[in-house]
C-alpha positions in Angstrom: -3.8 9.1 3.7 -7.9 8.3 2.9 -8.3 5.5 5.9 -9.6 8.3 8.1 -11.6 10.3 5.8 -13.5 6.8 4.3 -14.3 5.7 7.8 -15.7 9.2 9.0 -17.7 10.0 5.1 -18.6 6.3 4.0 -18.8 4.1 6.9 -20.1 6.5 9.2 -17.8 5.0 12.1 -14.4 6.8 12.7 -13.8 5.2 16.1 -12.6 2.2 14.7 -9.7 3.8 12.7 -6.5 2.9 15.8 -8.4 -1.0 15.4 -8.1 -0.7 11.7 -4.7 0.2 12.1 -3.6 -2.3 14.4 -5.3 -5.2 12.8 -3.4 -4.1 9.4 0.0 -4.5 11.0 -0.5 -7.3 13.0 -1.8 -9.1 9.6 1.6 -7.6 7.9 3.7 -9.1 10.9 1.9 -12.4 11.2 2.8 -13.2 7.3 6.1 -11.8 7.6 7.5 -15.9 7.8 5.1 -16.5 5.2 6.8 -14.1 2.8 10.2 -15.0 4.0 9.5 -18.8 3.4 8.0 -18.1 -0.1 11.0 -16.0 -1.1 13.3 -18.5 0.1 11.3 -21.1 -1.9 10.4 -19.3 -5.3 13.2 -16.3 -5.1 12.8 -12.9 -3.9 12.1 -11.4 -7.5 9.0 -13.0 -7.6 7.9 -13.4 -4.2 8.1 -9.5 -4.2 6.3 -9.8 -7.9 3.4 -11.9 -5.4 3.2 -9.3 -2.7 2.4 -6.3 -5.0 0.0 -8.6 -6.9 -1.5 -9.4 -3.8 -1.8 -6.1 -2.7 -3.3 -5.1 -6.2 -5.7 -7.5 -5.7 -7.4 -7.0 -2.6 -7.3 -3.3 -3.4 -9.9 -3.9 -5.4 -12.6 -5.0 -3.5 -12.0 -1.5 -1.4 -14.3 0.2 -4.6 -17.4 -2.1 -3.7 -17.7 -1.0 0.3 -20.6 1.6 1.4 -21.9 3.0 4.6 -22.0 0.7 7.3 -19.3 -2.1 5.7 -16.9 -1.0 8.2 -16.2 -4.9 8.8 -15.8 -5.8 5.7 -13.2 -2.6 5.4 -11.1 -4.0 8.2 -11.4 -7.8 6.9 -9.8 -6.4 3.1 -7.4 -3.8 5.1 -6.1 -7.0 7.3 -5.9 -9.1 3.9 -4.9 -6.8 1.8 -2.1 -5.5 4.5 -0.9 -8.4 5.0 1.5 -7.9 1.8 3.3 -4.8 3.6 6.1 -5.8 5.0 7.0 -8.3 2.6 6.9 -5.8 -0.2 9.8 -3.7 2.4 11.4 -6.4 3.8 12.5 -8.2 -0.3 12.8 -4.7 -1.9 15.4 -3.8 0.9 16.5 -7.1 0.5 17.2 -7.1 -3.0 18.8 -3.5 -2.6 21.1 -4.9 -0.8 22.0 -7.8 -3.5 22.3 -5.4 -5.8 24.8 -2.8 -3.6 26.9 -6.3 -3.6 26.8 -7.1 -7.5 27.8 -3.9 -7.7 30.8 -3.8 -5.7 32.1 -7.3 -6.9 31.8 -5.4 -10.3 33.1 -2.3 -9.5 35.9 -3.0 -7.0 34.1 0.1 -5.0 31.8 0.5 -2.1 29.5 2.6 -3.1 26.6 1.4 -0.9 26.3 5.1 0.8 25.1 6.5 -2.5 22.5 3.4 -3.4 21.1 3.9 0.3 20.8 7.7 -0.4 19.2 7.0 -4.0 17.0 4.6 -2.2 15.5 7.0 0.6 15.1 9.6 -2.2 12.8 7.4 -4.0 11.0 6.2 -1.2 10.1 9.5 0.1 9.0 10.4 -3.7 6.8 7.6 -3.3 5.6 8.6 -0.2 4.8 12.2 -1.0 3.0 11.1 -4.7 1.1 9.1 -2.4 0.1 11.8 -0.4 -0.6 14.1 -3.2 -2.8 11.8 -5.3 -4.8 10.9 -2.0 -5.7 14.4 -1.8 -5.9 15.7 -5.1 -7.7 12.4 -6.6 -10.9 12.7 -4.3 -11.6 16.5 -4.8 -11.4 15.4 -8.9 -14.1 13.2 -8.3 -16.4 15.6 -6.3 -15.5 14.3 -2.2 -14.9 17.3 -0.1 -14.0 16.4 3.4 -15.1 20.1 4.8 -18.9 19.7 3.2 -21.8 19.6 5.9 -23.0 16.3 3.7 -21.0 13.8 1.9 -23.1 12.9 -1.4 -23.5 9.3 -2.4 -22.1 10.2 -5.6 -18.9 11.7 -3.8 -18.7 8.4 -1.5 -18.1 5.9 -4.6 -15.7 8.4 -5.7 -13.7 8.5 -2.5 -14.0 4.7 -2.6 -13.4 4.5 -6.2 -10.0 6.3 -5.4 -9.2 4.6 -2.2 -9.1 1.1 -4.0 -8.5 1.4 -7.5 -5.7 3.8 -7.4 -3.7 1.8 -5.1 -4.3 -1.5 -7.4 -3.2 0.4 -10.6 -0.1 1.6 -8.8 1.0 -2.1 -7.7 -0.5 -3.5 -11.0 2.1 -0.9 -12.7 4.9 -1.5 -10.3 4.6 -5.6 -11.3 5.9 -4.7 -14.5 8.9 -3.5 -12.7 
């Protein structure tokens, strides 16, 4: 939801938003086998435990960048990305575990209603993400539509953009 809005009022360099992009899922792609391996090695529980970790992790940093680190915002996006998919592929993965415990248990297939459950929480997720990416910033004094973004309003963007996410992931560990 912010990538846009921190390259155009922090960096100061919108156009490189599609590379940003790109370089975040071809990071999440690349460690795909990387994930896979590790989970295979140390168990999806905690491999997926990792992956949020990770992701909490190099969120960090993200509250640190200023004007002109538009690098450095692609290098942490690429790092920090490169956690995505994993974080998809166990969850899904362990969904589906958990749909068979469950009909070994239960003598019933009732995979259509844990696949339902599932999508309902993971457009939940989605749409808190969207609301706290736009409701967080104003809170903290960024207005995208202002002729000048204040340096004050910057950090806070940035604050949000990085911190935000890594308390989220820190909180879903616990999980």
């Amino acid at each position: 939801t912010l990538h846009r809005l921190v390259l155009k009022d922090v960096m100061g360099d919108e156009s490189v938003f599609a590379l940003m992009l790109l370089i975040e899922n071809v990071a999440t792609l690349v460690m795909v086998p990387v994930w896979l391996w590790l989970s295979l090695r140390i168990g999806k529980h905690q491999a997926l435990l990792l992956a949020v970790l990770w992701l909490a992790l190099w969120s960090l940093p993200l509250v640190l960048l200023g004007p002109g680190d538009s690098t450095w915002l692609m290098v942490l996006i690429a790092i920090r990305g490169s956690s995505f998919a994993s974080v998809l592929f166990l969850a899904n993965s362990i969904a589906a575990d958990v749909i068979d415990v469950d009909t070994l248990a239960s003598g019933q297939q009732r995979s259509g209603l844990y696949f339902a459950a599932w999508g309902m929480a993971i457009k939940l997720s989605l749409a808190l993400g969207v609301l706290l990416g736009t409701l967080l910033p104003s809170l903290v004094g960024y207005d995208p539509g202002a002729d000048g973004v204040t340096q004050d309003a910057q950090h806070g963007l940035m604050v949000v953009y990085g911190l935000v996410p890594a308390l989220m992931m820190a909180a879903a560990a616990l999980f």
